[in-house]
PyMOL Python script that loads the backbone (N, CA, C, O; Angstrom):
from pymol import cmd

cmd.read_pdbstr("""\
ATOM      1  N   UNK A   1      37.950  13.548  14.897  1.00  0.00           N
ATOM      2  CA  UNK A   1      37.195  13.748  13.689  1.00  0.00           C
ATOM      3  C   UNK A   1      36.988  12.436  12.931  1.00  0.00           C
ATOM      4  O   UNK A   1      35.971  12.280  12.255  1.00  0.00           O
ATOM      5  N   UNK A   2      38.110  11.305  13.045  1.00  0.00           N
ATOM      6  CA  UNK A   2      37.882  10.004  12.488  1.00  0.00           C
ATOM      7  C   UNK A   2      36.605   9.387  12.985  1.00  0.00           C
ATOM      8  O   UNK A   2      35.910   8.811  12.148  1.00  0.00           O
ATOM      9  N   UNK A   3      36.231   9.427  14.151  1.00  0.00           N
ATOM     10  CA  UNK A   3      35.191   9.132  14.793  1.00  0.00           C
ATOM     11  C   UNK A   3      33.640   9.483  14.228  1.00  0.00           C
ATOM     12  O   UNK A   3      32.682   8.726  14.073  1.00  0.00           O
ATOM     13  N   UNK A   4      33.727  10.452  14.063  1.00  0.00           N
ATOM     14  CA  UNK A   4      32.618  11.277  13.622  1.00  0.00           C
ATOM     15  C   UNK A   4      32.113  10.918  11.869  1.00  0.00           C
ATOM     16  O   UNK A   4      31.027  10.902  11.291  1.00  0.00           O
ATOM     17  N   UNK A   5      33.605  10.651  11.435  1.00  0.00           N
ATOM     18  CA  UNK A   5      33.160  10.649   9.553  1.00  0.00           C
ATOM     19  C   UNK A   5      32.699   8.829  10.058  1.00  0.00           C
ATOM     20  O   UNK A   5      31.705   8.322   9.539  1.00  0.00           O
ATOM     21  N   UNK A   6      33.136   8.417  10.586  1.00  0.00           N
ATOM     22  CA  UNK A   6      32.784   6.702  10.671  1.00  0.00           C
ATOM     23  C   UNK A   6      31.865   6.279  10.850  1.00  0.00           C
ATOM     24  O   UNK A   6      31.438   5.252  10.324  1.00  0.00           O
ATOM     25  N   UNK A   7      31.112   7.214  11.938  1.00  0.00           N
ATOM     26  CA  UNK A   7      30.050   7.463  12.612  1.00  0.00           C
ATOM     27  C   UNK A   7      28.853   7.822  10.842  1.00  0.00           C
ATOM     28  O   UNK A   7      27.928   7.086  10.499  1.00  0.00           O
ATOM     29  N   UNK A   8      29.160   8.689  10.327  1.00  0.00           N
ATOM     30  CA  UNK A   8      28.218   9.065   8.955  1.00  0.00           C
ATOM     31  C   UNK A   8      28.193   8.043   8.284  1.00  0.00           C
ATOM     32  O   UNK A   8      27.242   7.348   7.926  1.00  0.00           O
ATOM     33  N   UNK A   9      29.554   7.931   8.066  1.00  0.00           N
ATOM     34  CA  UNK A   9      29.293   6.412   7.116  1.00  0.00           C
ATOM     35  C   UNK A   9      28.664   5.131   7.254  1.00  0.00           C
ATOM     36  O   UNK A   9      28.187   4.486   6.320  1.00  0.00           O
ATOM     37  N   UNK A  10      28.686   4.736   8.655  1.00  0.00           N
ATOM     38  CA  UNK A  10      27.880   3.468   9.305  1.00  0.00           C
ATOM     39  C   UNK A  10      26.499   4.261   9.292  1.00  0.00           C
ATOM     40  O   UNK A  10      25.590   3.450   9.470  1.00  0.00           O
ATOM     41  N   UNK A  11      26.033   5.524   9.148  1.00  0.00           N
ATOM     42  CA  UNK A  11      24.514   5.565   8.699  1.00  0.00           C
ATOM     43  C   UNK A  11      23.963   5.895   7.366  1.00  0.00           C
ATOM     44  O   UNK A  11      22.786   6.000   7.020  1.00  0.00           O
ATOM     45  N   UNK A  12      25.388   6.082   6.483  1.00  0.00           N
ATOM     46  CA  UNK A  12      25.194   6.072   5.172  1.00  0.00           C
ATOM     47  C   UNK A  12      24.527   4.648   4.427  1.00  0.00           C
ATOM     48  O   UNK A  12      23.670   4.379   3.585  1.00  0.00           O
ATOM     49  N   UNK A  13      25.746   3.759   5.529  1.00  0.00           N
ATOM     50  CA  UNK A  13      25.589   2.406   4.703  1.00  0.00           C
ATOM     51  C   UNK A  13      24.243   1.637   5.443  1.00  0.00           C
ATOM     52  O   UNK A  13      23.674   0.722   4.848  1.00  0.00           O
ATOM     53  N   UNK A  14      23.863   2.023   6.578  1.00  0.00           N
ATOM     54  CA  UNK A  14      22.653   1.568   6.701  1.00  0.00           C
ATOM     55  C   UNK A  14      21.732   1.671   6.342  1.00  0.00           C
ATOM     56  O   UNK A  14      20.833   0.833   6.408  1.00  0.00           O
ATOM     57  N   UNK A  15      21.658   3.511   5.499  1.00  0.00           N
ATOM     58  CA  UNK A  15      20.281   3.643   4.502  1.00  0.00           C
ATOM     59  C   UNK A  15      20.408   2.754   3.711  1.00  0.00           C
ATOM     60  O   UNK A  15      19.476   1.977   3.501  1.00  0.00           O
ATOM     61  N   UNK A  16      21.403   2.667   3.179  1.00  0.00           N
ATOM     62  CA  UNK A  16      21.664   2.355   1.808  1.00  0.00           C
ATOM     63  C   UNK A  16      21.405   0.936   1.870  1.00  0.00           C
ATOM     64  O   UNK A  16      20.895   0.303   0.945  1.00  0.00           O
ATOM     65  N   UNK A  17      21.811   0.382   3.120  1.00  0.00           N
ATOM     66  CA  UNK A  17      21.115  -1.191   3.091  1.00  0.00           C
ATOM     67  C   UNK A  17      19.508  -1.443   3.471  1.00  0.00           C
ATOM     68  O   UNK A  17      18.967  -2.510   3.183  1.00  0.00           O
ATOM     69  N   UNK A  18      19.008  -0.683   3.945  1.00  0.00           N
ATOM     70  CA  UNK A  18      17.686  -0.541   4.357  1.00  0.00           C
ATOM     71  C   UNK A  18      16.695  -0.552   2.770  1.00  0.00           C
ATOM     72  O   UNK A  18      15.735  -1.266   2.481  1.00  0.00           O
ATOM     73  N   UNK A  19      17.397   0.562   1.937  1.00  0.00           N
ATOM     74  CA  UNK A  19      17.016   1.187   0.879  1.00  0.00           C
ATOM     75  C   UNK A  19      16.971  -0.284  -0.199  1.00  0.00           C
ATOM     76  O   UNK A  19      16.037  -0.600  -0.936  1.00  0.00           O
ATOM     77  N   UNK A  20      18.083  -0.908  -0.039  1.00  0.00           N
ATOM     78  CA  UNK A  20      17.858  -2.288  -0.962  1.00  0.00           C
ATOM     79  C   UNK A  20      17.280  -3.482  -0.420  1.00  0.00           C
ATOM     80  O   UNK A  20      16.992  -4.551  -0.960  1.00  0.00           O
ATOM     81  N   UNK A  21      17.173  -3.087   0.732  1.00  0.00           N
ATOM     82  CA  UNK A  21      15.864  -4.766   1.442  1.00  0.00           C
ATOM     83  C   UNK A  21      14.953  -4.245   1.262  1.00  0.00           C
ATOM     84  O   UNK A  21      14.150  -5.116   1.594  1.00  0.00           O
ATOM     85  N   UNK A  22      14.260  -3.250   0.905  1.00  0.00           N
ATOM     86  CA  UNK A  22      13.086  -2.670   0.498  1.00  0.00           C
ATOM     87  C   UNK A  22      12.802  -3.007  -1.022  1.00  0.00           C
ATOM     88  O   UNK A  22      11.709  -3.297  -1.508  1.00  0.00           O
ATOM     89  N   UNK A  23      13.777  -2.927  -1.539  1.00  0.00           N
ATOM     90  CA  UNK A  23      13.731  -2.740  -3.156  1.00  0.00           C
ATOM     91  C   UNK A  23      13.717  -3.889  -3.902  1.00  0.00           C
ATOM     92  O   UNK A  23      13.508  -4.011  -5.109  1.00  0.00           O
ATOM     93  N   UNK A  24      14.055  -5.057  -2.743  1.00  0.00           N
ATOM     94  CA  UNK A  24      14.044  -6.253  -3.405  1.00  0.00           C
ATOM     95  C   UNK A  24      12.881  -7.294  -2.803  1.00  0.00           C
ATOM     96  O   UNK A  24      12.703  -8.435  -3.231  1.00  0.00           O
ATOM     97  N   UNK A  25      12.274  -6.786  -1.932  1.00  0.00           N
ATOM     98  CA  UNK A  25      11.115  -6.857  -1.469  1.00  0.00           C
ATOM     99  C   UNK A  25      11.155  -7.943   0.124  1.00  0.00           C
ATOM    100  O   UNK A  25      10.273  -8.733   0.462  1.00  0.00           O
ATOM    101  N   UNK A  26      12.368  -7.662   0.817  1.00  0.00           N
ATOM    102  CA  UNK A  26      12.339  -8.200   2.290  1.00  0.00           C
ATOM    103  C   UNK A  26      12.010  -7.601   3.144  1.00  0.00           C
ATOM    104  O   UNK A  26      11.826  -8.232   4.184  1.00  0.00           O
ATOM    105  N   UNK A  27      11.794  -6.274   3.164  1.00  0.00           N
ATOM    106  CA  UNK A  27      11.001  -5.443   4.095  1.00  0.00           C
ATOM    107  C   UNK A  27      10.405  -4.406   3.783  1.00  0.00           C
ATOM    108  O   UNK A  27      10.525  -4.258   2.567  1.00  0.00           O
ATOM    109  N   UNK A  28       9.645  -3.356   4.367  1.00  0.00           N
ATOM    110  CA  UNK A  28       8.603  -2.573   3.610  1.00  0.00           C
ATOM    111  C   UNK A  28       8.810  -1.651   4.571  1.00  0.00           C
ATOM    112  O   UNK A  28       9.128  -2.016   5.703  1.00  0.00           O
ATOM    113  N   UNK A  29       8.683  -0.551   4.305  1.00  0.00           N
ATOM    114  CA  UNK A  29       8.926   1.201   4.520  1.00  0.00           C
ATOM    115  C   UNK A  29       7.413   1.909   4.979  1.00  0.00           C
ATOM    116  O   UNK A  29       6.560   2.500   4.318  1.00  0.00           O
ATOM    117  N   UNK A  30       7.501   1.587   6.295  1.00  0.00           N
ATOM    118  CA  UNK A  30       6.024   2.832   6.380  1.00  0.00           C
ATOM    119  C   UNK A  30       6.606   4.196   6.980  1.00  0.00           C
ATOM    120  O   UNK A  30       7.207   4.358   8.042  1.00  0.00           O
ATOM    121  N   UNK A  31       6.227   5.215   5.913  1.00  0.00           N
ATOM    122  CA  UNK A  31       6.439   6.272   6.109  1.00  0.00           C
ATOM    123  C   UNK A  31       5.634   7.468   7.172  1.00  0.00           C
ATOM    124  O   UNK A  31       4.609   7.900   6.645  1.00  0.00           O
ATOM    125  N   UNK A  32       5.806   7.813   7.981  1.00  0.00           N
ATOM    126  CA  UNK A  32       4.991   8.925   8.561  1.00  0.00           C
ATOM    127  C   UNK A  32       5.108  10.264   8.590  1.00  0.00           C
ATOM    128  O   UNK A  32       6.305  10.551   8.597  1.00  0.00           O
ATOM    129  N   UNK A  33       4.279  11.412   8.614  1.00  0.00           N
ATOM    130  CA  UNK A  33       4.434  12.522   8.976  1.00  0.00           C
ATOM    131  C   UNK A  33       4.104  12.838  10.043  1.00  0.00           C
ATOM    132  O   UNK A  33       2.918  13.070  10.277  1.00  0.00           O
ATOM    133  N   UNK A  34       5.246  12.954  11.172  1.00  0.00           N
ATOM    134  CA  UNK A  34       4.784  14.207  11.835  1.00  0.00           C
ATOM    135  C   UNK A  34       5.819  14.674  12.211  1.00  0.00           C
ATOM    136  O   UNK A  34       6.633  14.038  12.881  1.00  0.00           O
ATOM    137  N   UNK A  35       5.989  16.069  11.782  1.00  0.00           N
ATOM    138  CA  UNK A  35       6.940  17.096  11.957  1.00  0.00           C
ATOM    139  C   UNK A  35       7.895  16.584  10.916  1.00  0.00           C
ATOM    140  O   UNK A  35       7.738  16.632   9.696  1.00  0.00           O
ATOM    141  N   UNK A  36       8.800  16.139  11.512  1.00  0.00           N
ATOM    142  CA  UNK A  36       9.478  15.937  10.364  1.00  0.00           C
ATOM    143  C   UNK A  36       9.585  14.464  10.330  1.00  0.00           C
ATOM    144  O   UNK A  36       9.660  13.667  11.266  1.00  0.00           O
ATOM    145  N   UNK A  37       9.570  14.182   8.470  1.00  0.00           N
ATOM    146  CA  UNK A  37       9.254  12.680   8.479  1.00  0.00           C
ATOM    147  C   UNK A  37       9.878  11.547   9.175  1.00  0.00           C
ATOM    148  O   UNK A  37      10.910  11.541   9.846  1.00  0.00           O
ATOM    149  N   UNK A  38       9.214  10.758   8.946  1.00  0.00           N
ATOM    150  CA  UNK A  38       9.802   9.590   9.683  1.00  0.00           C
ATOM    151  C   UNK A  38       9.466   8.289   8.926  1.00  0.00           C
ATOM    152  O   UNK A  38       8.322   8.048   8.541  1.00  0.00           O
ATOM    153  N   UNK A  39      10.961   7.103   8.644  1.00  0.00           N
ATOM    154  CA  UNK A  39      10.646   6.419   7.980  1.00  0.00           C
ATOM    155  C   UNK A  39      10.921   5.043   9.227  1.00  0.00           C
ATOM    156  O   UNK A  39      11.794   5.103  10.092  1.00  0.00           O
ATOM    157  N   UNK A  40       9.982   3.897   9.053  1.00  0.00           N
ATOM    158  CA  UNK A  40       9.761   2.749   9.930  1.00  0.00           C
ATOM    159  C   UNK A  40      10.044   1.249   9.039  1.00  0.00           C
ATOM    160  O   UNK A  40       9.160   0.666   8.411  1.00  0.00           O
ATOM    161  N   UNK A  41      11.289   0.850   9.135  1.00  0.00           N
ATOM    162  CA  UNK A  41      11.212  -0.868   8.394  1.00  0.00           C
ATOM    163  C   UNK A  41      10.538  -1.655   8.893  1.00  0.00           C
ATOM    164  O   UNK A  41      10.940  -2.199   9.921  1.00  0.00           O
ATOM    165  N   UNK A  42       9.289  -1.987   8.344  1.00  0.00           N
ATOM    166  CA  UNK A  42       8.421  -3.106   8.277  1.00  0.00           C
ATOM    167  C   UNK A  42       8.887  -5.083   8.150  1.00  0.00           C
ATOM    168  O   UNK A  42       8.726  -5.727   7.113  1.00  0.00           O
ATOM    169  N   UNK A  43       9.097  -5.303   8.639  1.00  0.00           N
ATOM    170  CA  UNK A  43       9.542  -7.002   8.495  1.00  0.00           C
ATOM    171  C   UNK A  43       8.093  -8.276   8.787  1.00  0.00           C
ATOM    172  O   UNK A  43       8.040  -8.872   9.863  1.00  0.00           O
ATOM    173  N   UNK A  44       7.315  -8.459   7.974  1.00  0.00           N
ATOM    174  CA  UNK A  44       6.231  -9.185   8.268  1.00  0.00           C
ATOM    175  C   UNK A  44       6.967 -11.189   8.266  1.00  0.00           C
ATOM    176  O   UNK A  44       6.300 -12.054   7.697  1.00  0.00           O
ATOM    177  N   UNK A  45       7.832 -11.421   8.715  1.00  0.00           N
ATOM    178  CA  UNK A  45       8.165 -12.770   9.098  1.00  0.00           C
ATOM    179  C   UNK A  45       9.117 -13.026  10.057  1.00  0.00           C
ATOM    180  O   UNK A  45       9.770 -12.115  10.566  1.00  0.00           O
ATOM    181  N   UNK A  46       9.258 -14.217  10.356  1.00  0.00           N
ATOM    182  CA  UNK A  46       9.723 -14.529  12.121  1.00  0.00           C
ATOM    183  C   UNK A  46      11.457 -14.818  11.543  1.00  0.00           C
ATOM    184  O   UNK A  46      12.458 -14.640  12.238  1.00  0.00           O
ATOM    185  N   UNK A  47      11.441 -15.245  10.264  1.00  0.00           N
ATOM    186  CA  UNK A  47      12.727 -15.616  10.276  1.00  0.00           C
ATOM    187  C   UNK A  47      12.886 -16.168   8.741  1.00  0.00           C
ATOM    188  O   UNK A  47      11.859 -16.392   8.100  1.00  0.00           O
ATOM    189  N   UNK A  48      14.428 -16.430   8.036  1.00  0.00           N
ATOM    190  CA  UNK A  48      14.564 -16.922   6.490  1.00  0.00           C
ATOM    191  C   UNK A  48      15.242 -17.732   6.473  1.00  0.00           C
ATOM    192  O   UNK A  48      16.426 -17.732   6.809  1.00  0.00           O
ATOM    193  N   UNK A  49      14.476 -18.750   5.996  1.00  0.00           N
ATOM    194  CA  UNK A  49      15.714 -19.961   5.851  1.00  0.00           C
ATOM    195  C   UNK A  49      16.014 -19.861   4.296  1.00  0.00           C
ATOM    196  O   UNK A  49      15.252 -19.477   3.409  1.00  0.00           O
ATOM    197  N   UNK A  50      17.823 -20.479   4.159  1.00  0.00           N
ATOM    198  CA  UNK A  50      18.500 -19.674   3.094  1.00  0.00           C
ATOM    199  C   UNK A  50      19.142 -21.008   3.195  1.00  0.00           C
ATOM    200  O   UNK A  50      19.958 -21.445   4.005  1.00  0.00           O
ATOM    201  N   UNK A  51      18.373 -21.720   1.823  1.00  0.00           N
ATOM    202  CA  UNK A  51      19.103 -23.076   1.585  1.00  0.00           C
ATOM    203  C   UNK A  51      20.026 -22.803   0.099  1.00  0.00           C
ATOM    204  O   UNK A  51      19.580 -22.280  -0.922  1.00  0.00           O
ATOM    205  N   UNK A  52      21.309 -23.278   0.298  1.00  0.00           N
ATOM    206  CA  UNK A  52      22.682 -22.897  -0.601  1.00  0.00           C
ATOM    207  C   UNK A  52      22.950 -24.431  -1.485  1.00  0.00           C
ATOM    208  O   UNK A  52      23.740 -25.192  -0.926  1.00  0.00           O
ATOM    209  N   UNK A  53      22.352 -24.908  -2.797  1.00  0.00           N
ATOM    210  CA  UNK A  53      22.794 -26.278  -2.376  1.00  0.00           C
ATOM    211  C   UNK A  53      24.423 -26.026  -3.453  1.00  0.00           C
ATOM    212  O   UNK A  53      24.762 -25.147  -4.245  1.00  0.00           O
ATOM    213  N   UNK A  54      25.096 -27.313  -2.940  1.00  0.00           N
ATOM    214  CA  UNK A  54      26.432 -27.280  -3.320  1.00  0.00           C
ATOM    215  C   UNK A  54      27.102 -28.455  -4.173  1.00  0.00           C
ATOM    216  O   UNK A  54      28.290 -28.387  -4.489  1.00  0.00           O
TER     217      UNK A  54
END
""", "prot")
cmd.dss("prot")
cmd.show_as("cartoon", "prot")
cmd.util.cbc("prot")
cmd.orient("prot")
């Protein structure tokens, strides 16, 4: 059963990270219908450079 709740939670926390790269505007959500919905993360760039200066 440990397996299984670990299992929810690693897709809890992936909405939930999906849900804030959306919200802060690094990737974009196309939604579809058919049957039952379906949501698609959009990423329009090859890569981020992430300069830290110190």
């Amino acid at each position: 059963m440990a397996t299984l709740n670990a299992l929810i939670r690693d897709m809890k926390n992936t909405f939930d990270n999906v849900q804030y790269l959306a919200q802060v505007g690094f990737i974009e959500i196309k939604k579809a219908k058919e049957g039952r919905e379906k949501a698609t993360p959009i990423v329009n760039y090859d890569k981020i450079l992430l300069e830290i200066p110190v």
